[in-house]
VEXSE-511628 format. One line per field, with one value per atom (N, C-alpha, C): residue in three letters; atom name; x, y, z. Coordinates in pm, whole numbers, plus 50000, padded with zeros to 5 digits. Layout:
res	ALA / ...;
atom	CA / ...;
x	X / ...;
y	Y / ...;
z	Z / ...;
//
This chain:
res	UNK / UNK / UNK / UNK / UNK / UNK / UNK / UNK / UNK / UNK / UNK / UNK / UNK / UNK / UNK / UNK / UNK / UNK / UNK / UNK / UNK / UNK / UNK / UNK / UNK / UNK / UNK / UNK / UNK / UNK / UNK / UNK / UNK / UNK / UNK / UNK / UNK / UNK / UNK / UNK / UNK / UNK / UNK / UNK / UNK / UNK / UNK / UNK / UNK / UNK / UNK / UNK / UNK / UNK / UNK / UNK / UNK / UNK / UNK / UNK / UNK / UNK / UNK / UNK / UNK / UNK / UNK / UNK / UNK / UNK / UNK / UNK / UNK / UNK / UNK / UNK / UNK / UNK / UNK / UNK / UNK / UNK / UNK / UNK / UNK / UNK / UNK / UNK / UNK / UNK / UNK / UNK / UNK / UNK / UNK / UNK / UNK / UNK / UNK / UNK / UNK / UNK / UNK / UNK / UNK / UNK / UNK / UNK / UNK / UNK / UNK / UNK / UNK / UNK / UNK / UNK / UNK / UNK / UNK / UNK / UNK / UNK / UNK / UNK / UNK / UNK / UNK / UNK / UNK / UNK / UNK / UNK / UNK / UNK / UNK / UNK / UNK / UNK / UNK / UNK / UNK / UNK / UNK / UNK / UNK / UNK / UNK / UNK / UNK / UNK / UNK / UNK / UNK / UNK / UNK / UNK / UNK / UNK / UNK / UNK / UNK / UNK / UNK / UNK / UNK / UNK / UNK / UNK / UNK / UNK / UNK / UNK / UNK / UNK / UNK / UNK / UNK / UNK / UNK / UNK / UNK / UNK / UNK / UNK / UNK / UNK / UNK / UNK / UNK / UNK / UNK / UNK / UNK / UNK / UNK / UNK / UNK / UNK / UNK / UNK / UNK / UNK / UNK / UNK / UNK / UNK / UNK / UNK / UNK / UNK / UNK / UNK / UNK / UNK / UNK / UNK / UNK / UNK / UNK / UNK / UNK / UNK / UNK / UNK / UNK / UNK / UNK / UNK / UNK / UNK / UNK / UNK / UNK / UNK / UNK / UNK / UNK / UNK / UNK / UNK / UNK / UNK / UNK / UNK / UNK / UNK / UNK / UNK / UNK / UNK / UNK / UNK / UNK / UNK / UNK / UNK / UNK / UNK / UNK / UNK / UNK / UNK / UNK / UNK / UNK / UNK / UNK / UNK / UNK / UNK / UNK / UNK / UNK / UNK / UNK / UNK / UNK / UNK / UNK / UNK / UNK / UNK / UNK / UNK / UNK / UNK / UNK / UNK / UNK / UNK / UNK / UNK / UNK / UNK / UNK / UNK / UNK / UNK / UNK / UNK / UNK / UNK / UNK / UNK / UNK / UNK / UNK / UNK / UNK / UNK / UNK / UNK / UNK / UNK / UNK / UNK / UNK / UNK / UNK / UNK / UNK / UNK / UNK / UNK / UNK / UNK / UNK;
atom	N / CA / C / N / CA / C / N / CA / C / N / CA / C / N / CA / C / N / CA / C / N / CA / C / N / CA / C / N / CA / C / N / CA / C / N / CA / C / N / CA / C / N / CA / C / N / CA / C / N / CA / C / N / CA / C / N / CA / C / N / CA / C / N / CA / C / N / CA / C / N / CA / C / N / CA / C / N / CA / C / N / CA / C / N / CA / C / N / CA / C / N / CA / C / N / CA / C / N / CA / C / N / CA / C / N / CA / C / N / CA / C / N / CA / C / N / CA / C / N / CA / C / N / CA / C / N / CA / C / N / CA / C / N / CA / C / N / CA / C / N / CA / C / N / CA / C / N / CA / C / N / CA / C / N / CA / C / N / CA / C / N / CA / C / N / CA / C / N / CA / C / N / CA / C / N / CA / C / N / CA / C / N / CA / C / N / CA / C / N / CA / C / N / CA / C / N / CA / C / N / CA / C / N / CA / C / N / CA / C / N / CA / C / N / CA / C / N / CA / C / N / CA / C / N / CA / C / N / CA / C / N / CA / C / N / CA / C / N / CA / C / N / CA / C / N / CA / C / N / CA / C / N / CA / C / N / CA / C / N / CA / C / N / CA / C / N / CA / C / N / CA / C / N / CA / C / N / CA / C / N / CA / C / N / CA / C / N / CA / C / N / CA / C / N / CA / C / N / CA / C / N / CA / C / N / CA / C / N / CA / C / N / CA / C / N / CA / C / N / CA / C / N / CA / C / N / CA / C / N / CA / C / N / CA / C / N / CA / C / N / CA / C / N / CA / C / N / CA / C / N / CA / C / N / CA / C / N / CA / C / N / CA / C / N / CA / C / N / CA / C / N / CA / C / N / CA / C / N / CA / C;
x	06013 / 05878 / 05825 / 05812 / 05785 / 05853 / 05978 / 06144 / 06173 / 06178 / 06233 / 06326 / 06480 / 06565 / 06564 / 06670 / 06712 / 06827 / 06813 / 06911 / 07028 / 07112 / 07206 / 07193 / 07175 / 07154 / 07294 / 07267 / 07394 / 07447 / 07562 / 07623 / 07566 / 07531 / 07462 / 07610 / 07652 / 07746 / 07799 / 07898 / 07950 / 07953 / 07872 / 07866 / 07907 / 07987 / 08023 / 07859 / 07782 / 07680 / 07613 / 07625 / 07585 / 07620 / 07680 / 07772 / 07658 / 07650 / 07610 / 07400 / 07362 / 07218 / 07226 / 07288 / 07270 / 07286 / 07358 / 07370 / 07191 / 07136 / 07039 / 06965 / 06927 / 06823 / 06857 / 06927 / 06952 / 06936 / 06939 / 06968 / 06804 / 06706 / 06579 / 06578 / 06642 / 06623 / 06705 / 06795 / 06906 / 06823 / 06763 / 06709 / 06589 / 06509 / 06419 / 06457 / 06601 / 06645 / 06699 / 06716 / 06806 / 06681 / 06561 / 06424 / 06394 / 06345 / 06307 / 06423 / 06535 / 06621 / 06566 / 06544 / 06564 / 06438 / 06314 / 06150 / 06130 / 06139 / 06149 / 06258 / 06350 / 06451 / 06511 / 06605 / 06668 / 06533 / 06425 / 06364 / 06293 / 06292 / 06261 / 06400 / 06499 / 06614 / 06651 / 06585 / 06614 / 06526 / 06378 / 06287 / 06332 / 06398 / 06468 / 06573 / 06649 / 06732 / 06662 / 06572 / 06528 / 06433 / 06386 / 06354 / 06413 / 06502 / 06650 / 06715 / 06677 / 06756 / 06663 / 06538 / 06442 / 06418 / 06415 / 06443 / 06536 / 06680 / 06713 / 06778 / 06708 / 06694 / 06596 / 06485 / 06406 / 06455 / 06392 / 06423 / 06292 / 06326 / 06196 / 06118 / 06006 / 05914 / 05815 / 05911 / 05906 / 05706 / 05666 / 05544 / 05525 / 05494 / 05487 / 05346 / 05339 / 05224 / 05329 / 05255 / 05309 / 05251 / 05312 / 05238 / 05083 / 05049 / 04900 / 04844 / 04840 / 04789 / 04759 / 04788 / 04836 / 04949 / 04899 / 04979 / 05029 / 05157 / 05179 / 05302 / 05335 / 05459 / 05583 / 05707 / 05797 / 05879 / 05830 / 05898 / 06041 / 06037 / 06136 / 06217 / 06324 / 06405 / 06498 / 06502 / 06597 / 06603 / 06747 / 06801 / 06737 / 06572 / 06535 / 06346 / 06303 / 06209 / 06194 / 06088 / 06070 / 05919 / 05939 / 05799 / 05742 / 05589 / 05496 / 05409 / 05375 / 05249 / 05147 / 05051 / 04919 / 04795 / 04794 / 04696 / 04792 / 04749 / 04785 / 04757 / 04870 / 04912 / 04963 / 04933 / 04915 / 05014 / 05114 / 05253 / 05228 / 05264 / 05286 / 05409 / 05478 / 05567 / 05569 / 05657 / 05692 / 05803 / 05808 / 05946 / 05952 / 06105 / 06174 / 06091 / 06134 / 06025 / 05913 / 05818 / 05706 / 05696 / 05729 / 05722 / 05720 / 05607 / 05608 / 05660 / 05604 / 05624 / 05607 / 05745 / 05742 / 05659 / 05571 / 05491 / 05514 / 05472 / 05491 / 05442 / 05544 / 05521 / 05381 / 05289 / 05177 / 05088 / 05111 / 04978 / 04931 / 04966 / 04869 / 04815 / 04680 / 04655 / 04596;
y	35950 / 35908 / 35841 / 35897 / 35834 / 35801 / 35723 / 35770 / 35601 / 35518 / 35376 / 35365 / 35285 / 35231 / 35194 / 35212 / 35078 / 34981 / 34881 / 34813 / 34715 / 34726 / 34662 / 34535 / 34461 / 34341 / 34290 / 34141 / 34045 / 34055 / 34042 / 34038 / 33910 / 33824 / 33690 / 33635 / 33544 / 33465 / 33377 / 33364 / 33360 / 33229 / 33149 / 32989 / 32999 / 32863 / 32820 / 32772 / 32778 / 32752 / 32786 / 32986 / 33118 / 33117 / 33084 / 33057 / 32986 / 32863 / 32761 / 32777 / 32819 / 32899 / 33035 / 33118 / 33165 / 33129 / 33001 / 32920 / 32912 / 32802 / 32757 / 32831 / 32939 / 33047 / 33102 / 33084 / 33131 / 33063 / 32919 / 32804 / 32810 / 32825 / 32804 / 32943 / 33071 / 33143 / 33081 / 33025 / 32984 / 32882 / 32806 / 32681 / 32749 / 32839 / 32874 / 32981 / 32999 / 33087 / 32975 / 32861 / 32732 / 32693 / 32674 / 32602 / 32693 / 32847 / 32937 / 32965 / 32944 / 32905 / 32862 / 32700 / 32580 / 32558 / 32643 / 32634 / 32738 / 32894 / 33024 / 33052 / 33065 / 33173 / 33068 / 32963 / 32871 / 32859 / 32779 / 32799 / 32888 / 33014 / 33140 / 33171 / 33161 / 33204 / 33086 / 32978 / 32883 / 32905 / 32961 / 33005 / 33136 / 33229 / 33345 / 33278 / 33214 / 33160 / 33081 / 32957 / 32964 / 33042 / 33140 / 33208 / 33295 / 33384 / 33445 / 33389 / 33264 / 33158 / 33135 / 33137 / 33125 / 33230 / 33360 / 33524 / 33503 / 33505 / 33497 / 33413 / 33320 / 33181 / 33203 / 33346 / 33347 / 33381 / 33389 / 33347 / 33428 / 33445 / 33527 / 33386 / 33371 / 33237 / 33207 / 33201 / 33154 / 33188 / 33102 / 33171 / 33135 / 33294 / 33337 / 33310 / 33348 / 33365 / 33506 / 33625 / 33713 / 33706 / 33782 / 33794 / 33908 / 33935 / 34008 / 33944 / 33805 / 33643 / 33646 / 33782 / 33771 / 33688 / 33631 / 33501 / 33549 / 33539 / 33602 / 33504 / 33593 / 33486 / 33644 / 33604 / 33693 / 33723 / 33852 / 33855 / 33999 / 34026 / 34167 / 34128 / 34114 / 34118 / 34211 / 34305 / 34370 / 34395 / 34430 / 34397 / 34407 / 34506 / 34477 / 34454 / 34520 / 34478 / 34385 / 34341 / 34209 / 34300 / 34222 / 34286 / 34133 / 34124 / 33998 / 34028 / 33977 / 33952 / 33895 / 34006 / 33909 / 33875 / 33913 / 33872 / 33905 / 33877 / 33924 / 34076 / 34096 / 34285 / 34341 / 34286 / 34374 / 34338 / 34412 / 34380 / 34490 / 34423 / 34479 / 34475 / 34563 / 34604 / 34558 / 34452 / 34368 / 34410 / 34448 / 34384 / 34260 / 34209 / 34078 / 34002 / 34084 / 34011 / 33993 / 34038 / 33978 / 33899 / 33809 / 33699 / 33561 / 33515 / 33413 / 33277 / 33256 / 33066 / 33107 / 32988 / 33003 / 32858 / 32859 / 32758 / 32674 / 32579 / 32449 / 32536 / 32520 / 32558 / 32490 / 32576 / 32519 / 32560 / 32589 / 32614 / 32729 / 32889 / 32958 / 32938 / 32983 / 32907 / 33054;
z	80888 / 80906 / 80780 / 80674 / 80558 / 80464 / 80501 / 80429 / 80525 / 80514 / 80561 / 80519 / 80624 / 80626 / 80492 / 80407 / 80348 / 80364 / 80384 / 80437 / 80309 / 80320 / 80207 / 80205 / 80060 / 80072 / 80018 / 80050 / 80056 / 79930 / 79896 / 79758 / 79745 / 79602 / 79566 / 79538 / 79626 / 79602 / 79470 / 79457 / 79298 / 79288 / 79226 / 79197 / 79047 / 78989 / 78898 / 78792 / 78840 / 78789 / 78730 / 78726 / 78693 / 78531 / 78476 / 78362 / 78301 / 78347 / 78295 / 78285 / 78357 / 78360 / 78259 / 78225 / 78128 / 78023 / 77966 / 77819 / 77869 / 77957 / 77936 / 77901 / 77953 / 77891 / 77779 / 77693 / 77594 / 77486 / 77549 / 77439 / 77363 / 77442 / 77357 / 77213 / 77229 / 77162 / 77050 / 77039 / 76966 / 76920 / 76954 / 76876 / 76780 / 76844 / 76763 / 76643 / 76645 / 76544 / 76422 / 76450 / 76382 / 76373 / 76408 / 76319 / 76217 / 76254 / 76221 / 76018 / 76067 / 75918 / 75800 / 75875 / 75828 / 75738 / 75841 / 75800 / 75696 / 75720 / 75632 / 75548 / 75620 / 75514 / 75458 / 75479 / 75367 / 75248 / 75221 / 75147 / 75055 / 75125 / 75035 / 74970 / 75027 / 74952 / 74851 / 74815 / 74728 / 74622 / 74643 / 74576 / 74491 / 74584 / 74462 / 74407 / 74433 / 74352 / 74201 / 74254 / 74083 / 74000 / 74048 / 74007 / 73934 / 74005 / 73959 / 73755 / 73832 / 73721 / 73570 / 73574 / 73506 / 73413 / 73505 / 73486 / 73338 / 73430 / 73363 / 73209 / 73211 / 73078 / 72993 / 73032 / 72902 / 72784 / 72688 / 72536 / 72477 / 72318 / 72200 / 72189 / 72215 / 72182 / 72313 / 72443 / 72537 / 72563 / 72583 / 72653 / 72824 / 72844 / 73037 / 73062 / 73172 / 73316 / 73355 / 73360 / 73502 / 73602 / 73657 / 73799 / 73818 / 73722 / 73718 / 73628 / 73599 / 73521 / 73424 / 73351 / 73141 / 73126 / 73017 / 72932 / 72789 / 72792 / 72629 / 72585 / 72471 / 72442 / 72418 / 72459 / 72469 / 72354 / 72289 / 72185 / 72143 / 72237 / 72260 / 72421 / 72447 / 72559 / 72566 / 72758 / 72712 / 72873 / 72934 / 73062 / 73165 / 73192 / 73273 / 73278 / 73140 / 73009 / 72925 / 72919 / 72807 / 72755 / 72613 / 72544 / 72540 / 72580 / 72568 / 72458 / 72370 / 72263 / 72338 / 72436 / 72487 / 72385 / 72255 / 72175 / 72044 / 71886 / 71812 / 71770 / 71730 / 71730 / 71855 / 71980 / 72090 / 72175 / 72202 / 72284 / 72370 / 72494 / 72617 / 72675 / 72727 / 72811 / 72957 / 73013 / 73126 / 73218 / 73291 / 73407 / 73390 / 73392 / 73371 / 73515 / 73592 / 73771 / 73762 / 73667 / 73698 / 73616 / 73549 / 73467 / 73637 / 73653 / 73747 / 73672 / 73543 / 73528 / 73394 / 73356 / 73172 / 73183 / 73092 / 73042 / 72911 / 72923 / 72776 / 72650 / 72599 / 72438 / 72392 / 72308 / 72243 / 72371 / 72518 / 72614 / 72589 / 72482 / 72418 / 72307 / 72291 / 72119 / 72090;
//
């Protein structure tokens, strides 16, 4: 009474075509993973790279920018510490990573 037939449905016949409709639906995820590359991650991973590189090319003289926008000049280096002179007398203690941009000699006075 409240329990209906169920009736067996047709097996979906096997076309050569079935193959070829699942590339298609798939293909848009695949393209947006090959923009998604090309736009984000290749370029951030080129960005740690010179960065990486900069890191590591500082030098005693060098004057920084960190990344919390004190400007000093680097006068202590050490594998994962740098000491900055942000005024005279006054050295501060750095992570090598937060050094954002070495700047032109002569831009502290």
């Amino acid at each position: 009474m409240f329990i209906s037939s169920a009736f067996a449905q047709a097996a979906p016949a096997a076309a050569g075509g079935d193959m070829q409709s699942s590339f298609m639906s798939l293909l848009p995820l695949v393209l947006m993973f090959v923009v998604l590359y090309f736009v984000m991650i290749r370029p951030q991973m080129k960005r740690q790279k010179e960065h990486r590189a900069m890191v590591e090319a500082l030098a005693k003289g060098d004057e920084v920018a960190t990344a919390g926008g004190m400007l000093g000049r680097v006068t202590k280096l050490g594998d994962t510490y740098l000491g900055v002179e942000v005024a005279p007398g006054v050295e501060v203690q750095i992570q090598r990573t937060a050094v954002v941009q070495v700047l032109p000699k002569g831009s502290i006075k």
